[in-house]
N, C-alpha and C positions, 0 to 999 in steps of 0.2 A: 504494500500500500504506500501512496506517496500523497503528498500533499498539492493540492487545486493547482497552482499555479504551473505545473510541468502541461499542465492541459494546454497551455497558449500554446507551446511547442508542436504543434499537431502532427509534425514528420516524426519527433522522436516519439510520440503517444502510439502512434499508428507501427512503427518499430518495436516497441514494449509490447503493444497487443498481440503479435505477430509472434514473438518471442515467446509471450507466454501459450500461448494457443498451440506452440512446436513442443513446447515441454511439458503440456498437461496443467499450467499451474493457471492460476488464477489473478489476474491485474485488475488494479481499479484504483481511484481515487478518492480522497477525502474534500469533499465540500466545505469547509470547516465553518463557512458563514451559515451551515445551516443547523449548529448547536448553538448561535446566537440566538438570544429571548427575542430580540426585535427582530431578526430575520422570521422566528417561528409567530410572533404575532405577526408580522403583515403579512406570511402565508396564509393563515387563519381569517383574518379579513378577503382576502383577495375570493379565500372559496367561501366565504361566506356570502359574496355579493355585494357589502359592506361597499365595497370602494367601484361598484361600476362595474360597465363590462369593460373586460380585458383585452386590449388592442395589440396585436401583434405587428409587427412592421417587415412586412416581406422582400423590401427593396433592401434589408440588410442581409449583405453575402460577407464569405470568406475572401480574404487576401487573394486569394487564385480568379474571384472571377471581378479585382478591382480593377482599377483604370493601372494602364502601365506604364504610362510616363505621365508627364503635365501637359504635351502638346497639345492635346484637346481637351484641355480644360473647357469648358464651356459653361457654367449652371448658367439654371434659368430661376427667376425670380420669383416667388409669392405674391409678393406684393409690388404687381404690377401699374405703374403711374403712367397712362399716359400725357403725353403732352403738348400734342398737337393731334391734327383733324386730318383722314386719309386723303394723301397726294399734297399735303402741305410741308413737309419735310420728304422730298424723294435722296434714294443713296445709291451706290451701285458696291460691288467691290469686283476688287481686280486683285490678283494674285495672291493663289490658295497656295502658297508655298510652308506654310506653317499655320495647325490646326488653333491658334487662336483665332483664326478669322471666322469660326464660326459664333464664338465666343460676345467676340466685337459687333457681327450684324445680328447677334440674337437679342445685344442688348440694347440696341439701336431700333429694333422689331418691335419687344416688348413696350419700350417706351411711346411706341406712335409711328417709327418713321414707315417710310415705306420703301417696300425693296423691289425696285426696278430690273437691275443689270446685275450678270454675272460677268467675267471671263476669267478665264485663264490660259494660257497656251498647250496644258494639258485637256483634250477629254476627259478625260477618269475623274479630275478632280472638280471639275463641274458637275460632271453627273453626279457626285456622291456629295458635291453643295447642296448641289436642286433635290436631293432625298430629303434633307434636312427641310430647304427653302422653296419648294414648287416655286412660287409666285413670281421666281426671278426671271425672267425674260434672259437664251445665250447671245451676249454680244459677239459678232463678228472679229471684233480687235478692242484693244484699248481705245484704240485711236476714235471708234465706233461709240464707246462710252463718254469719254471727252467731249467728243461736240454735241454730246443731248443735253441742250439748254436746261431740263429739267430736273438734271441733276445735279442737288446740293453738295453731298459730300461724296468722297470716295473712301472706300474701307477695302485696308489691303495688307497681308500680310507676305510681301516676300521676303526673296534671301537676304538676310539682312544688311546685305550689303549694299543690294539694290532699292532698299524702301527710299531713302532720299532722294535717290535720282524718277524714281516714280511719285516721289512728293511732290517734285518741280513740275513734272508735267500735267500734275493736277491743279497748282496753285497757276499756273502759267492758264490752266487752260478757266480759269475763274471758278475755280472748285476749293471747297475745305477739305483735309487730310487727315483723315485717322487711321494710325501706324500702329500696328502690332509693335513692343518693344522689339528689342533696342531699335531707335528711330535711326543710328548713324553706327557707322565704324570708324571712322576718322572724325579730327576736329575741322579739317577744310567741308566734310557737307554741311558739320553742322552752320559752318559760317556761311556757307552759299544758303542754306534755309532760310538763318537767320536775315539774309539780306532778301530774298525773296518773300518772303512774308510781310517784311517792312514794304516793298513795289507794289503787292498786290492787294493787303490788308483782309488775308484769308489764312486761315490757320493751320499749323500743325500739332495737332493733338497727336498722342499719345494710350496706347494702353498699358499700363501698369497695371494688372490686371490683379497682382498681390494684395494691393490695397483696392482701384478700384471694382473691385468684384470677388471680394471676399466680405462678406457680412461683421464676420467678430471683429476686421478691420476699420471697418466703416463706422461701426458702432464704440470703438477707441477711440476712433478722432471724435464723437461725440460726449463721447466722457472729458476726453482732455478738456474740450471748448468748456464743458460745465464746470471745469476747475475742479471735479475729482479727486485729482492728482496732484494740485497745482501746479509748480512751473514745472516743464520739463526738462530734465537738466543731463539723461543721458536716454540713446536708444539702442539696445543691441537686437540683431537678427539673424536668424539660421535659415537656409534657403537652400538643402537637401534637393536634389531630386533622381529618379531613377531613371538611369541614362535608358534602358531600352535599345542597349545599339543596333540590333537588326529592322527596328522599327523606325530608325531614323534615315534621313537623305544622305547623298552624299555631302551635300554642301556642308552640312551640322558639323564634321568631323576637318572642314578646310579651314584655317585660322582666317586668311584675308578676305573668308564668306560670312565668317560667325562673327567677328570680331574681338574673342575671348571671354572667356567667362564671367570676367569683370563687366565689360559691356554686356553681355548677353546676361543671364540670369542676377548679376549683380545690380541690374539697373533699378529691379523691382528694392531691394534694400535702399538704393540711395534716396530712392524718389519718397518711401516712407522715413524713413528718417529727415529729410524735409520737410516734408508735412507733419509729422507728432512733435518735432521739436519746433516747429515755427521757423526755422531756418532758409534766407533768402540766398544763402552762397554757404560754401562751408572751405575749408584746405584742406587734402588729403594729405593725414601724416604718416601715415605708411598704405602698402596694400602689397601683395603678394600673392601668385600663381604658382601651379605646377600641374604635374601630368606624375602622378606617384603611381597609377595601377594599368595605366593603361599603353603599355609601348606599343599595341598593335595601331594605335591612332595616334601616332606623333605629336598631330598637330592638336589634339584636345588637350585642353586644362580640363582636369576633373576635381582640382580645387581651388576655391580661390579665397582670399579675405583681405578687409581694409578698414583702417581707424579713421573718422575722419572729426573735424572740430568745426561747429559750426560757428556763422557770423554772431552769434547771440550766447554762445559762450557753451553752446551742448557739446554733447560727444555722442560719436556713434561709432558701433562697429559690430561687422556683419561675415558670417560665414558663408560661401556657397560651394556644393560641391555634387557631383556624382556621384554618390555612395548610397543611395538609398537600398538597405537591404533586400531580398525578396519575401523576406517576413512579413514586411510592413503592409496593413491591409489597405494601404495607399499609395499618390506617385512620391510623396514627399512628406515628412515630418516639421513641415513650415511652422516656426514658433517666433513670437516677438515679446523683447521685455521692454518695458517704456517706465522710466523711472524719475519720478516726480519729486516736491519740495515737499508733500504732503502727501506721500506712496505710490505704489506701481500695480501695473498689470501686464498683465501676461495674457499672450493671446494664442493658440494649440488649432492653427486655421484649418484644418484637413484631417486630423484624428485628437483624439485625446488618448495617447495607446494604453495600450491593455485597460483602457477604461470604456471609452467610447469609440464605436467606431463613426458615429458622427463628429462634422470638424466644429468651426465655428463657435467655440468654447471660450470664452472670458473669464479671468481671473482679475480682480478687486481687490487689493486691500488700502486702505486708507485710516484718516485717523477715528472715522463711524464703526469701521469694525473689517470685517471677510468676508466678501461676496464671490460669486460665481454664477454667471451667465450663461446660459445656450443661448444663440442668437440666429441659428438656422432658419430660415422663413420668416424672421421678426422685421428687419430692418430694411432688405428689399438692396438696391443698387443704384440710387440717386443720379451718380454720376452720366447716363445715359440720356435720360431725363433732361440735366442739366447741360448735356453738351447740344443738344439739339437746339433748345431755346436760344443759346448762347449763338450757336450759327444762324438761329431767324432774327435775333433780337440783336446780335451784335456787340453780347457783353461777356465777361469772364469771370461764372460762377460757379461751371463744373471743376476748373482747373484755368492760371494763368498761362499765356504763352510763355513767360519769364521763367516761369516753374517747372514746363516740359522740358525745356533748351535747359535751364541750371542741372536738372538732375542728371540729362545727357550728357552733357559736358564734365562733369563730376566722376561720372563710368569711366568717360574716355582719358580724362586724364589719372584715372586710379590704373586703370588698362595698361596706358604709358606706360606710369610709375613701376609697377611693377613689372613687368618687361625688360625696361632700363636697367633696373636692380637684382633681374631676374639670378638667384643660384636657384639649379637643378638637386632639388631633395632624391634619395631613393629610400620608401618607407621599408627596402628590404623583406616584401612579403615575399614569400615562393610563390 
């Protein structure tokens, strides 16, 4: 007999059972929460009927049948705001090269807009848009989506190396741009953006999709604003994910296509640590890459991290890496600590392990006392909402343009930085 927790291990349980069933013997576990008093009263209530009927949730599986990477992050909202009236916000997107874009035009959907145009230069990856999005009409070419007057934005997710130069020929063509991260790999597009935004007065948005489209996130920045916490004076983050290397493109694995790790999955840390700490610019005081497990892909960082010190006197520092185990009933163990003059929280956005396998989990403590939050289905995703309005109205409430470009430029020079300073670690695993 062994005690409950070998149970998470499900390969070595299923090995045990195995073992014992060859030798005749007997295996099993101890529950040990159920010679608890309160465990045995609220089973007692529950068959009593006392507490209601009992709802079971069927959309919860095992690790084997979760998502495998983050690319196709996608969720869809609860609490749906539209905000605006059909054909009054038209979009189109162009370039399914990475599975956030389904992400970016579902939240764009939900809030009102309407979805006009697909293309891509792939078949395959239209078709398997249009499973998702019917509604989308196949454009001809890009060039075919650009000159219909009736489209306000474009949403597009390529290689990330190419999203700038697919920026320019949207803002050129009098359209607003919403980029899957990282918006740039170098600091010259981001300055050709930046000058091109200033000619045409049409935007480059951003999906930071860490923050905006994760719930327990959204609902932290709303704590902060209520002084919960009060100032915030540091932000640290971990930003795990599981590489899935057969499921990815080629391009994911070329450095002068990803732009490194810092850039790519790093962007999402810098951009929340400028928002939770109120930070308009920050310096990177260090940052650091490597490739420790992975020789068969030269060119991937599969770690990265960076400290950085904001104009207002915070501090932040973030991990990211490829390591996600295959244990995990998730694609990443994404966690954030946010620490205040008047307490902190913690935010468990994608699991709460071996506790929950729902994410979106807030932790509280302040000088009132110890809370804890689920926030799944509560809070809903604003930012969609609020980017639409901002491209009919003309104002910047979902996010500034100052604030896309600072966070970008922060990546790319933490990218630099370590690059420059690059020493090659080897963690010596066999």
């Amino acid at each position: 007999m062994i005690e409950k927790p070998a149970g998470v291990y499900t390969k070595q349980v299923r090995k045990m059972n195995e073992a014992a069933a060859a030798s005749g013997k007997v295996f099993s576990m101890m529950y040990n929460q159920r010679t608890n008093p309160l465990y045995i009263k609220l089973r007692d209530l529950i068959a009593s009927g006392e507490l209601g009927e009992v709802i079971t949730n069927p959309s919860r599986k095992g690790g084997e049948d979760m998502a495998k990477d983050g690319m196709f992050y996608a969720p869809k909202s609860l609490k749906k705001e539209v905000v605006c009236g059909p054909g009054e916000f038209t979009i189109a997107a162009v370039a399914l090269d990475h599975g956030h874009i389904y992400g970016m035009v579902g939240g764009l959907v939900e809030a009102g807009a309407t979805l006009k145009w697909v293309y891509d230069p792939d078949p395959a990856k239209v078709e398997a848009f249009r499973k998702q999005f019917p509604q989308a009409q196949i454009a001809e070419s890009e060039a075919n989506v650009l000159a219909d007057d009736e489209v306000q934005l474009v949403a597009g997710a390529a290689i990330t190396s190419e999203r700038a130069p697919l920026g320019m020929r949207v803002m050129a063509a009098g359209k607003d741009y919403f980029t899957d991260k990282a918006p740039f790999t170098t600091l010259e597009q981001l300055s050709l953006a930046r000058e091109e935004v200033k000619r045409t007065g049409k935007k480059y948005m951003v999906y930071y999709s860490e923050r905006l489209h994760v719930e327990s996130a959204i609902y932290a920045g709303q704590l902060i604003e209520q002084g919960a916490i009060g100032k915030v004076v540091q932000v640290m983050g971990t930003g795990p994910h599981r590489l899935n290397a057969g499921g990815r493109p080629e391009w994911f694995f070329q450095h002068e296509k990803y732009g490194g790790i810092l850039c790519d999955i790093g962007s999402h840390q810098i951009e929340q640590f400028l928002t939770f700490a109120s930070c308009t610019d920050a310096e990177v005081a260090f940052s650091r890459v490597n490739n420790f497990n992975h020789p068969q892909f030269p060119e991937l960082e599969d770690f990265g991290e960076a400290s950085l010190i904001g104009n207002n006197g915070a501090s932040g520092y973030f991990r990211v890496d490829w390591f996600t185990p295959d244990g995990l009933g998730t694609w990443g163990d994404g966690r954030t600590v946010i620490l205040g003059t008047d307490g902190y929280i913690e935010l468990r956005k994608y699991i709460d392990v071996a506790r929950e396998r729902e994410g979106d989990q807030v932790y509280l403590v302040n000088h009132e006392g110890e809370y804890r939050y689920s926030v799944k289905g509560q809070v809903g995703y604003p930012f969609f909402g609020e980017l639409i309005r901002d491209c009919l109205d003309r104002t910047e409430n979902a996010m500034t343009q100052e604030h896309a470009f600072k966070a970008a430029e922060l990546c790319l020079i933490a990218q630099h930085k370590a690059m420059s300073e690059r020493v090659v670690w080897s963690s010596g695993a066999k």
